[in-house]
Backbone and ligand atoms as CSV (ligand in chain L), in Angstrom:
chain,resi,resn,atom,element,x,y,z
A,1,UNK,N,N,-11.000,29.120,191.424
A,1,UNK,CA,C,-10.403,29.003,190.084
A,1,UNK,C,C,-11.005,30.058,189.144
A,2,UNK,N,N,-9.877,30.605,188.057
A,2,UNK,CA,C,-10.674,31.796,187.749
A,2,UNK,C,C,-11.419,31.080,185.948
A,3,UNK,N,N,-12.072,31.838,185.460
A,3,UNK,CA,C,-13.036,31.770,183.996
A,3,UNK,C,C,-11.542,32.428,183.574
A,4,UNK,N,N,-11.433,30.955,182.620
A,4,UNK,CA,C,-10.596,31.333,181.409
A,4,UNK,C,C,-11.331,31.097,179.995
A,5,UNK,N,N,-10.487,31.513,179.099
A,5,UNK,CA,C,-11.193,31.214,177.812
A,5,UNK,C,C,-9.790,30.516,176.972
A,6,UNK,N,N,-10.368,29.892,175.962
A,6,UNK,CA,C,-8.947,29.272,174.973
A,6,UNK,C,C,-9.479,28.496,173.665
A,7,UNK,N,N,-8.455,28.491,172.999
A,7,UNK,CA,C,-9.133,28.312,171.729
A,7,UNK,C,C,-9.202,26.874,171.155
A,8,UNK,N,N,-10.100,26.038,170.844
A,8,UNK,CA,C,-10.234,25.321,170.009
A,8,UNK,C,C,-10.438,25.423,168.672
A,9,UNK,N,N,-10.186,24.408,167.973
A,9,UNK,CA,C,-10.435,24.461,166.278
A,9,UNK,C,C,-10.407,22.855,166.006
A,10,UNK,N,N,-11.685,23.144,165.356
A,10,UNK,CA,C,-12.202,21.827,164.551
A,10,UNK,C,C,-11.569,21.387,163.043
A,11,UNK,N,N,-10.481,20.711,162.891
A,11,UNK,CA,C,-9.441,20.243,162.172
A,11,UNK,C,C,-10.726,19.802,160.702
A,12,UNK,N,N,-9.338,19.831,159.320
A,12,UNK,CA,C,-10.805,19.077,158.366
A,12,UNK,C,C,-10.667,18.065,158.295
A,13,UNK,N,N,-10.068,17.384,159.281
A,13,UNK,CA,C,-10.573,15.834,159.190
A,13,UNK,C,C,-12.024,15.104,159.823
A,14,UNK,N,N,-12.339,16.840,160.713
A,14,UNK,CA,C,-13.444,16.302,161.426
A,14,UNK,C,C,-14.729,16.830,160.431
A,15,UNK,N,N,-13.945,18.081,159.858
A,15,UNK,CA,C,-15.549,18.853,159.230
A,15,UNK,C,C,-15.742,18.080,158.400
A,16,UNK,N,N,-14.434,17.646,157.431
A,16,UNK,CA,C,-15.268,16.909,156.103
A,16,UNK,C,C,-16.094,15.128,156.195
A,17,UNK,N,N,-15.826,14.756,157.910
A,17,UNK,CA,C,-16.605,14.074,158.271
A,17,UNK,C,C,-18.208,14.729,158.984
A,18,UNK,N,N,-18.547,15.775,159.052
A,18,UNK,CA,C,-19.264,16.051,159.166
A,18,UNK,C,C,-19.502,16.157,160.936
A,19,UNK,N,N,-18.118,16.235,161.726
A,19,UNK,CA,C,-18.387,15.955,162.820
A,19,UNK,C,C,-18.726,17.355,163.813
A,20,UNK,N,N,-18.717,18.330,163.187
A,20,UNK,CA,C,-18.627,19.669,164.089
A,20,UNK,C,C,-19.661,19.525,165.068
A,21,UNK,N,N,-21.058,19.193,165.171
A,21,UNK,CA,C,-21.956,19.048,165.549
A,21,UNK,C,C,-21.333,18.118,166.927
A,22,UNK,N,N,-21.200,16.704,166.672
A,22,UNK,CA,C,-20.718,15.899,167.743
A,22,UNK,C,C,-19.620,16.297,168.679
A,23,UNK,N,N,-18.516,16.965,167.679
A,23,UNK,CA,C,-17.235,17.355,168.594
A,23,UNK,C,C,-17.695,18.686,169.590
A,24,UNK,N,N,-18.488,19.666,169.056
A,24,UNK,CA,C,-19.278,20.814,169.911
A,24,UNK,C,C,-19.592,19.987,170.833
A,25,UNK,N,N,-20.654,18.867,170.638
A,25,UNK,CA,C,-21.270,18.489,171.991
A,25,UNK,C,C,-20.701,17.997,173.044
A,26,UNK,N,N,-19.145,17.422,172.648
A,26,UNK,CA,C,-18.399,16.754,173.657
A,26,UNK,C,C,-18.445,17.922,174.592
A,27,UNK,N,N,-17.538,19.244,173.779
A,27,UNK,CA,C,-17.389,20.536,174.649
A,27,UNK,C,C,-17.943,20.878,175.561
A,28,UNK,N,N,-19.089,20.705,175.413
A,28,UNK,CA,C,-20.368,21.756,175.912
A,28,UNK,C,C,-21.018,20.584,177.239
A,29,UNK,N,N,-20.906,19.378,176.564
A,29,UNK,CA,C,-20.903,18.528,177.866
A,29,UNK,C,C,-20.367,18.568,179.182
A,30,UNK,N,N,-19.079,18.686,178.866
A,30,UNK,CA,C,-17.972,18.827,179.569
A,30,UNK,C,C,-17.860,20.564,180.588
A,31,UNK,N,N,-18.756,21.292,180.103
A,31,UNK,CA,C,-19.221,22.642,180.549
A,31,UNK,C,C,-18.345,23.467,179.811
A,32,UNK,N,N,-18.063,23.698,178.583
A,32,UNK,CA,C,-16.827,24.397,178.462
A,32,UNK,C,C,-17.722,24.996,177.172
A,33,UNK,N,N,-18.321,26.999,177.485
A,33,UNK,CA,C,-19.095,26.786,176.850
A,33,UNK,C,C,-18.218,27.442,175.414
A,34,UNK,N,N,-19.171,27.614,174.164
A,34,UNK,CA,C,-19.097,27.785,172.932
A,34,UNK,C,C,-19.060,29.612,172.716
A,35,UNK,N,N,-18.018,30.557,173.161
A,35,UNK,CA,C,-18.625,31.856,173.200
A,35,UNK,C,C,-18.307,33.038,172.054
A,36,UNK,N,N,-17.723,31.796,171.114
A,36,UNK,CA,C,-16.913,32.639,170.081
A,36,UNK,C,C,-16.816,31.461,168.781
A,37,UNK,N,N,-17.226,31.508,167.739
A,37,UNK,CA,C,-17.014,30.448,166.483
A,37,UNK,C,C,-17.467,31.351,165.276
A,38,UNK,N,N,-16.355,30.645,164.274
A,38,UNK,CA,C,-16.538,30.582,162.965
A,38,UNK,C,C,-15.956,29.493,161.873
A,39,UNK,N,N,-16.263,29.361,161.075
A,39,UNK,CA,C,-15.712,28.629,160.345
A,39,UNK,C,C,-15.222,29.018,159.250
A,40,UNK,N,N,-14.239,28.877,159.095
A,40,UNK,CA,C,-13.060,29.329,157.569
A,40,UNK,C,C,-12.049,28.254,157.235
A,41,UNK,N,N,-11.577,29.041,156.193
A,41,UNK,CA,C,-10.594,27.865,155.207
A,41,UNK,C,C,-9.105,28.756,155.857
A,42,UNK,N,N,-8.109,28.247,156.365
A,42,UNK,CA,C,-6.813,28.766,156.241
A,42,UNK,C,C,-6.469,29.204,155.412
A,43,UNK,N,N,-5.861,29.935,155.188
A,43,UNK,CA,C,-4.788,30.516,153.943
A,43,UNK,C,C,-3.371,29.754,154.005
A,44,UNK,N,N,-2.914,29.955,153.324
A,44,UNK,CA,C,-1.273,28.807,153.950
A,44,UNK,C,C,-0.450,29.995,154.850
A,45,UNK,N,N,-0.453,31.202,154.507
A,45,UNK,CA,C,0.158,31.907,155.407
A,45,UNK,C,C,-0.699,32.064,157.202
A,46,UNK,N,N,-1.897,31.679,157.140
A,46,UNK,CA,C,-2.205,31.863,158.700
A,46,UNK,C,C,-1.728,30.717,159.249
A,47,UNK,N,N,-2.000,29.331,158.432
A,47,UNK,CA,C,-1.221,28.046,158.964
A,47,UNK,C,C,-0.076,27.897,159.516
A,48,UNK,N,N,0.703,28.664,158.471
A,48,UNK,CA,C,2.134,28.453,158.697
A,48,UNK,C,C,2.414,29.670,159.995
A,49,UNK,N,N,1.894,30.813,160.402
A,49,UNK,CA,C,2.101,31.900,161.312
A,49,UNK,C,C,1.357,31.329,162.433
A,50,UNK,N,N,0.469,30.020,162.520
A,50,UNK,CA,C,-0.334,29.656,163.545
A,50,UNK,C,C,0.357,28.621,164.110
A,51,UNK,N,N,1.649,27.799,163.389
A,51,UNK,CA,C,2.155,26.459,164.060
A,51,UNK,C,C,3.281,27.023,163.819
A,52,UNK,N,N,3.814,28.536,163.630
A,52,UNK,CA,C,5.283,28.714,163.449
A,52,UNK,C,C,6.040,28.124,164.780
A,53,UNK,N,N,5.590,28.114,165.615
A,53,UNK,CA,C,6.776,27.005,167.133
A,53,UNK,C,C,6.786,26.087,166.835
A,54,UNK,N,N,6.516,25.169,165.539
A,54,UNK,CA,C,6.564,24.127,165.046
A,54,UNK,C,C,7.762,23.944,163.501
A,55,UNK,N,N,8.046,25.356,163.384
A,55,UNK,CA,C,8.455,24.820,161.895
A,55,UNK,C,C,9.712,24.516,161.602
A,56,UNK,N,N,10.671,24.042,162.860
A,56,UNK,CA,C,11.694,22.888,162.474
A,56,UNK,C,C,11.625,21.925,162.840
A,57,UNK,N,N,10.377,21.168,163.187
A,57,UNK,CA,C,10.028,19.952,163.173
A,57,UNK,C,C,9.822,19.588,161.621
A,58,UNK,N,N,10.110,18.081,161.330
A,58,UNK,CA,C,10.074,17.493,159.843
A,58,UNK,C,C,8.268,17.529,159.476
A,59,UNK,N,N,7.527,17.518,160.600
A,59,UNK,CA,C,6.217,17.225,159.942
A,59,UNK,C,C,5.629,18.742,159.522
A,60,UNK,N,N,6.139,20.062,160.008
A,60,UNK,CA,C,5.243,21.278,159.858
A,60,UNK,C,C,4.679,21.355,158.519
A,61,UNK,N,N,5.659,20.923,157.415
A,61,UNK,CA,C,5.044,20.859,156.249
A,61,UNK,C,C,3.455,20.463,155.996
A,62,UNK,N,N,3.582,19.205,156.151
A,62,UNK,CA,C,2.702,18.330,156.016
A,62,UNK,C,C,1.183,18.848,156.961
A,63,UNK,N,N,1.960,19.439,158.176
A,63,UNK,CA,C,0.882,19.629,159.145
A,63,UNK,C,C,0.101,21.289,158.422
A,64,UNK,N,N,1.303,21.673,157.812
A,64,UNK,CA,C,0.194,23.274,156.923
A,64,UNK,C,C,-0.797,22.739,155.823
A,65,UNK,N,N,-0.281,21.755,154.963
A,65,UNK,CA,C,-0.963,21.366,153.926
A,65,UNK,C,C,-1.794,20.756,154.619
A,66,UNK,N,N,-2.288,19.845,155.403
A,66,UNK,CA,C,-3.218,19.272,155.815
A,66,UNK,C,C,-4.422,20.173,156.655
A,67,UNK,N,N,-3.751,21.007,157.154
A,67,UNK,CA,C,-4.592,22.175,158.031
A,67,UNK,C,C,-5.406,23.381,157.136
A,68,UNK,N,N,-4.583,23.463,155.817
A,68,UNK,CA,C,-5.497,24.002,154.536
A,68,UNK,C,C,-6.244,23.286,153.851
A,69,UNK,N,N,-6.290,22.046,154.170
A,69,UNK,CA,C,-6.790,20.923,152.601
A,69,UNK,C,C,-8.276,21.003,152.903
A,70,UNK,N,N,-9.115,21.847,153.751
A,70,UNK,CA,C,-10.291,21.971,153.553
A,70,UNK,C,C,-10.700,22.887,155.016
A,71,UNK,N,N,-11.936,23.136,155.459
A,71,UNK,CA,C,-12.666,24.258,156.604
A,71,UNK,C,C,-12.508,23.617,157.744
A,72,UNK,N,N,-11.889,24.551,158.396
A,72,UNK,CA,C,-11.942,24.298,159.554
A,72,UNK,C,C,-13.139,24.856,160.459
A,73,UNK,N,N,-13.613,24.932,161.770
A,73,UNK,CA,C,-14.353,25.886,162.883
A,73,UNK,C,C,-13.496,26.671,163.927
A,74,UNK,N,N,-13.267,27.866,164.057
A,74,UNK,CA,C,-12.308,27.876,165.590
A,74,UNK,C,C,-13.223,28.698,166.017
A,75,UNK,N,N,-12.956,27.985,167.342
A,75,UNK,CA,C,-14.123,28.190,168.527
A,75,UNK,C,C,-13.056,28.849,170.252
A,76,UNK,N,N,-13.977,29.842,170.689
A,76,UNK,CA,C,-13.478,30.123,171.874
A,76,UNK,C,C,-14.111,29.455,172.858
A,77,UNK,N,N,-13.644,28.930,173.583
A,77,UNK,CA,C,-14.469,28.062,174.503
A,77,UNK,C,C,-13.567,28.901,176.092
A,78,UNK,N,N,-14.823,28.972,177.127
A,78,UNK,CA,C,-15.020,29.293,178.471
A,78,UNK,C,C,-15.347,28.471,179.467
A,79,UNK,N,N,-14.242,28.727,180.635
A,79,UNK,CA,C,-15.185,27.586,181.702
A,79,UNK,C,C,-14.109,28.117,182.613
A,80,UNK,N,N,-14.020,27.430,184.121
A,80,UNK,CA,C,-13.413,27.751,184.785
A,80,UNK,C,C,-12.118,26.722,184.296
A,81,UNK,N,N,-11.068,27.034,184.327
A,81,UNK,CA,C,-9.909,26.069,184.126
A,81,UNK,C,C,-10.159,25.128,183.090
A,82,UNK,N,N,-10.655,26.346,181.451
A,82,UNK,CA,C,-10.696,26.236,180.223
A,82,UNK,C,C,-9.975,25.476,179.729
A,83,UNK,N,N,-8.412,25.788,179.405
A,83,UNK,CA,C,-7.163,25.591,178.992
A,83,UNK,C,C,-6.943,23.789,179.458
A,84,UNK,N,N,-6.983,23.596,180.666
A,84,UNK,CA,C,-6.735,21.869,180.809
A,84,UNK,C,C,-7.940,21.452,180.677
A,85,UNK,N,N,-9.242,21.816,181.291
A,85,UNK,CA,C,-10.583,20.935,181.107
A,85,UNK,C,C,-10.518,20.313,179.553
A,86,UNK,N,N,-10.068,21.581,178.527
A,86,UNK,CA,C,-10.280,21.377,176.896
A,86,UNK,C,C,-9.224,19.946,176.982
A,87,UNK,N,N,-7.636,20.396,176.886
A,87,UNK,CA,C,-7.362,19.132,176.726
A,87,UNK,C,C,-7.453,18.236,177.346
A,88,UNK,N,N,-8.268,17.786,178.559
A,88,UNK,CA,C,-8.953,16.506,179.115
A,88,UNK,C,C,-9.370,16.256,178.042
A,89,UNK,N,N,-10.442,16.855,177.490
A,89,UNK,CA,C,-11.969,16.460,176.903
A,89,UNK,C,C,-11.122,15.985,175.399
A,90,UNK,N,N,-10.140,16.828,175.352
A,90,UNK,CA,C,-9.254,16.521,173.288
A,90,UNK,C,C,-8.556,15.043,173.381
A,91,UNK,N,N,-7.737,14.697,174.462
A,91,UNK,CA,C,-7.278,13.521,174.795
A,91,UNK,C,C,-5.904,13.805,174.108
A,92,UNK,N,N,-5.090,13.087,174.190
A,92,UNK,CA,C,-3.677,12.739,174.301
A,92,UNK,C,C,-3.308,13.373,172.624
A,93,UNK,N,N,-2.335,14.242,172.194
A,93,UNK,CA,C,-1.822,14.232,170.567
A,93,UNK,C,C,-2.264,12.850,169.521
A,94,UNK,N,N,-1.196,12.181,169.525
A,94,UNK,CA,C,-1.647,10.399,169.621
A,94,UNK,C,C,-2.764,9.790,169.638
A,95,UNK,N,N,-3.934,9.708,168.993
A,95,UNK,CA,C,-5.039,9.472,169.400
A,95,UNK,C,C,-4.575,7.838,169.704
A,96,UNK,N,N,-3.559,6.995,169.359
A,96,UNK,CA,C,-3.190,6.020,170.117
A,96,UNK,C,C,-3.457,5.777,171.444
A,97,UNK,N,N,-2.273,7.233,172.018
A,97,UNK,CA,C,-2.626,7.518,173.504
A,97,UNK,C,C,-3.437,7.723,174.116
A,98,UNK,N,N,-4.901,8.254,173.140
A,98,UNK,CA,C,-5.895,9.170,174.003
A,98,UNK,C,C,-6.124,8.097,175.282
A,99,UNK,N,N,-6.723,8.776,175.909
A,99,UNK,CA,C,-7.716,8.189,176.547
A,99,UNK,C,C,-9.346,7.786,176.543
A,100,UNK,N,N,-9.739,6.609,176.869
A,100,UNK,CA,C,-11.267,6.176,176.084
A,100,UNK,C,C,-12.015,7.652,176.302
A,101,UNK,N,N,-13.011,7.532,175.659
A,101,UNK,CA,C,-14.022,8.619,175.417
A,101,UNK,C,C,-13.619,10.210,175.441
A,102,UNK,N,N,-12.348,9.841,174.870
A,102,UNK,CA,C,-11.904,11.528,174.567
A,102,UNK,C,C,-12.370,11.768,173.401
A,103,UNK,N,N,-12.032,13.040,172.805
A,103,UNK,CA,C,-12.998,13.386,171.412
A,103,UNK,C,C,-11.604,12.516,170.291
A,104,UNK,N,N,-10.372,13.023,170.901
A,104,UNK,CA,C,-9.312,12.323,169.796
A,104,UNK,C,C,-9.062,10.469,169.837
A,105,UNK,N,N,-9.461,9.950,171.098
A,105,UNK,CA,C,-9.681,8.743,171.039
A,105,UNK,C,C,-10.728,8.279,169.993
A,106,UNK,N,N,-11.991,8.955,170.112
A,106,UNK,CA,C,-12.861,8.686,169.638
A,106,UNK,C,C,-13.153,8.836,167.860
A,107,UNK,N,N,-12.304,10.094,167.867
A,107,UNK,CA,C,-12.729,10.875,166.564
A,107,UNK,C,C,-11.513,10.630,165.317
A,108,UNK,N,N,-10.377,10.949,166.008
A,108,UNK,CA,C,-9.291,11.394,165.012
A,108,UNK,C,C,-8.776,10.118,164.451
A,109,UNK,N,N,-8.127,10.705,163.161
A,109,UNK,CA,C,-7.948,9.221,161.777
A,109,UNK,C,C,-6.255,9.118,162.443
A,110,UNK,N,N,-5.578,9.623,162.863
A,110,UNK,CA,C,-4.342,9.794,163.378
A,110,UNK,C,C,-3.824,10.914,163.443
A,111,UNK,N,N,-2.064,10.803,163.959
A,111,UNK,CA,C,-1.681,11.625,165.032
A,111,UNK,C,C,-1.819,13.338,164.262
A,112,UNK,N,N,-1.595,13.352,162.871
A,112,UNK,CA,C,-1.428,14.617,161.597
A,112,UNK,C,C,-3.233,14.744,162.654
A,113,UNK,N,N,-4.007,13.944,161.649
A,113,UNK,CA,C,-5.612,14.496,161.200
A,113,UNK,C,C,-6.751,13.764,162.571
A,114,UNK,N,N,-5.854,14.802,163.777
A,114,UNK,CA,C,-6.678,14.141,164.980
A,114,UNK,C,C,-7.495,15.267,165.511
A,115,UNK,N,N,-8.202,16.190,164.716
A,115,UNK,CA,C,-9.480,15.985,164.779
A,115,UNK,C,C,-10.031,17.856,165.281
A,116,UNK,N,N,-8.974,17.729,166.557
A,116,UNK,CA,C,-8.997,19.062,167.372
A,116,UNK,C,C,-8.104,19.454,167.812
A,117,UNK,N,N,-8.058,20.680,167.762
A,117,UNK,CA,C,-6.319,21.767,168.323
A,117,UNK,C,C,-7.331,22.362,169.981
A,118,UNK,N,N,-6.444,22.483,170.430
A,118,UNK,CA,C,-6.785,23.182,171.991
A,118,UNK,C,C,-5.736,23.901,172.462
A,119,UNK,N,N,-5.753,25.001,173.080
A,119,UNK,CA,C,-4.143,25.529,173.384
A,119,UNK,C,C,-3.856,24.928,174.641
A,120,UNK,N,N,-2.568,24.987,174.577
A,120,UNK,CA,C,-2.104,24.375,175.365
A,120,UNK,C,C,-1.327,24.956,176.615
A,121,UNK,N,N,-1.760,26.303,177.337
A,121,UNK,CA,C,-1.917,26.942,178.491
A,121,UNK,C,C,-2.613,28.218,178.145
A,122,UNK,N,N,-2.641,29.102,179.307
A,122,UNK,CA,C,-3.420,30.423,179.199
A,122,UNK,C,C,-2.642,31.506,178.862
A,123,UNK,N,N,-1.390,31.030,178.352
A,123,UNK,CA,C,-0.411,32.561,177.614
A,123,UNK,C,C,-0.631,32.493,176.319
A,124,UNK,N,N,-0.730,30.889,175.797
A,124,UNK,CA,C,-1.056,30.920,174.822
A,124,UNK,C,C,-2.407,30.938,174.037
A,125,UNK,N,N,-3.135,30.452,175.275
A,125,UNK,CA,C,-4.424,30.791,174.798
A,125,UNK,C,C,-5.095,32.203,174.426
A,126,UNK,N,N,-4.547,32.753,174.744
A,126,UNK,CA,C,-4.780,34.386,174.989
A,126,UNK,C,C,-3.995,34.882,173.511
A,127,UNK,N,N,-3.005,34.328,173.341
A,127,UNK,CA,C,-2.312,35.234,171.859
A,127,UNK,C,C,-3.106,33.715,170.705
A,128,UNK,N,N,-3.430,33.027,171.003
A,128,UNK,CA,C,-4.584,32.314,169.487
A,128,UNK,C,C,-5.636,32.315,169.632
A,129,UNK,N,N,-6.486,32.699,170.779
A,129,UNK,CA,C,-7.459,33.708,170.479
A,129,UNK,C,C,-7.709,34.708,169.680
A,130,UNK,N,N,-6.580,35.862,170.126
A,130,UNK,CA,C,-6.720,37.346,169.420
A,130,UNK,C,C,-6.410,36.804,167.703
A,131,UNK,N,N,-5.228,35.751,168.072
A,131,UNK,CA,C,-4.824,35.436,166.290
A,131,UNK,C,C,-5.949,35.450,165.287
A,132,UNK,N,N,-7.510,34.977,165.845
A,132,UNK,CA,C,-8.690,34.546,165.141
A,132,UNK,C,C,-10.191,35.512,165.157
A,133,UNK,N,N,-9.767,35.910,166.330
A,133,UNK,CA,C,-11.278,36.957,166.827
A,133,UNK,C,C,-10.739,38.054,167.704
A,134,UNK,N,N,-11.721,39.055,166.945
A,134,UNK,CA,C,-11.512,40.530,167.218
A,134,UNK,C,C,-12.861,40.389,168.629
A,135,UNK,N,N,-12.891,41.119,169.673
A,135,UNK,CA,C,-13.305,41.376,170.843
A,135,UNK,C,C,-15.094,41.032,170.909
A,136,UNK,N,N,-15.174,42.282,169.461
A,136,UNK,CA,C,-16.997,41.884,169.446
A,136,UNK,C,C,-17.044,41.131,168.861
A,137,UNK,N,N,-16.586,39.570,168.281
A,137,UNK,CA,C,-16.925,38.284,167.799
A,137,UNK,C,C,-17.348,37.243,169.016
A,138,UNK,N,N,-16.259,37.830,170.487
A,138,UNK,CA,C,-16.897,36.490,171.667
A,138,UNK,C,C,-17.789,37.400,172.561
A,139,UNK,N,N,-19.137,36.153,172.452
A,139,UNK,CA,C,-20.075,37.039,173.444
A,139,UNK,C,C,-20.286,35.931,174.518
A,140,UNK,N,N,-20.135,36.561,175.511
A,140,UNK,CA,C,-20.724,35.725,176.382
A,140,UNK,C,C,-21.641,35.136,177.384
L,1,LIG,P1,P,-1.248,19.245,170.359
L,1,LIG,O1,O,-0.999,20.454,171.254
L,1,LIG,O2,O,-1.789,18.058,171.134
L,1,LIG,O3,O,-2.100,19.571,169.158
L,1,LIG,O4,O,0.179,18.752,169.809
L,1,LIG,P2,P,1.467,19.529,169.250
L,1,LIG,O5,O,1.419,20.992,169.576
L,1,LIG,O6,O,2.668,18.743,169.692
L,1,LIG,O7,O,1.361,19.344,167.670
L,1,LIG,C1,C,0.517,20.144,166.888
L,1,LIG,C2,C,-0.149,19.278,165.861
L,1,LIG,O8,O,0.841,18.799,164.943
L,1,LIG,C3,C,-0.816,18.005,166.385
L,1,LIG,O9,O,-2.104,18.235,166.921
L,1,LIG,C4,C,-0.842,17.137,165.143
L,1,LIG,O10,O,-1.900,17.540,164.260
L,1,LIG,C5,C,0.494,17.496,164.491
L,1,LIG,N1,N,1.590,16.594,164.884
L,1,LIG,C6,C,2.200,16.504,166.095
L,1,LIG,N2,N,3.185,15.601,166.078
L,1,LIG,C7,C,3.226,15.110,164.803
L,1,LIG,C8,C,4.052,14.150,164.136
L,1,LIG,O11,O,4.976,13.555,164.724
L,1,LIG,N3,N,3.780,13.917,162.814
L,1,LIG,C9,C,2.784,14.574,162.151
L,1,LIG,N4,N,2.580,14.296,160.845
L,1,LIG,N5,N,1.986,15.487,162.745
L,1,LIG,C10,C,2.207,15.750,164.052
């Protein structure tokens, strides 16, 4: 299996709980290491250019304003078979659905403010990566 990389981001439902610390550790548990982070505030235009495959769904609105309403972390995370290990470890959209001891079972207030984004294969992981970090930001 080959070392992929893909992007996570720590939602502000988790920072302004103070959870960056805990949600890292799930990661890193799980072997998926930390090789690229920062933390910033969205602009409404990166929001809206970051969930644009979303914006004729009724919630995109809601989901930009909520994704600006305070700091996020986005993190590149590495491991072998990055891309699904992450969403194992994120658990189900739904934190209804998650599954026990996922970070969104565990963490997220619901389905909007659940907690953590993960991409969701390696084509896309690769174009929301570059969306966030320039080359010499991930070291590994
Ligand atoms: P993900 O890949 O598991 O993050 O799920 P999606 O790509 O389907 O959705 C992106 C994000 O939009 C989710 O993580 C939620 O924050 C939000 N979202 C998804 N579905 C809904 C919904 O039905 N209502 C609202 N308010 N937000 C949603």
């Amino acid at each position: 299996m080959a070392v992929e990389q893909t992007l996570s981001i720590i939602k502000p439902d988790a920072t302004r709980r103070n959870l960056t610390g805990a949600i890292s550790a799930r990661l890193e548990e799980a072997g998926l290491r930390i090789v690229g982070q920062k933390r910033i505030r969205l602009s409404r235009e990166q929001a809206e250019a970051f969930y644009d495959v979303h914006k004729e769904r009724p919630f995109y609105d809601s989901l930009c304003d909520f994704m600006t309403s305070g700091p996020v972390v986005v993190q590149v995370l590495e491991a072998e078979n990055a891309v699904a290990l992450n969403r194992e470890v994120m658990g189900a959209t739904n934190p209804a659905d998650a599954a026990p001891r996922t970070i969104r079972a565990d963490f997220a207030e619901s389905l909007e403010a659940n907690s953590v984004h993960g991409s969701d294969s390696p084509d896309n992981a690769a174009i929301e990566v570059a969306f966030f970090f320039s080359d010499g930001e991930i070291v590994g």
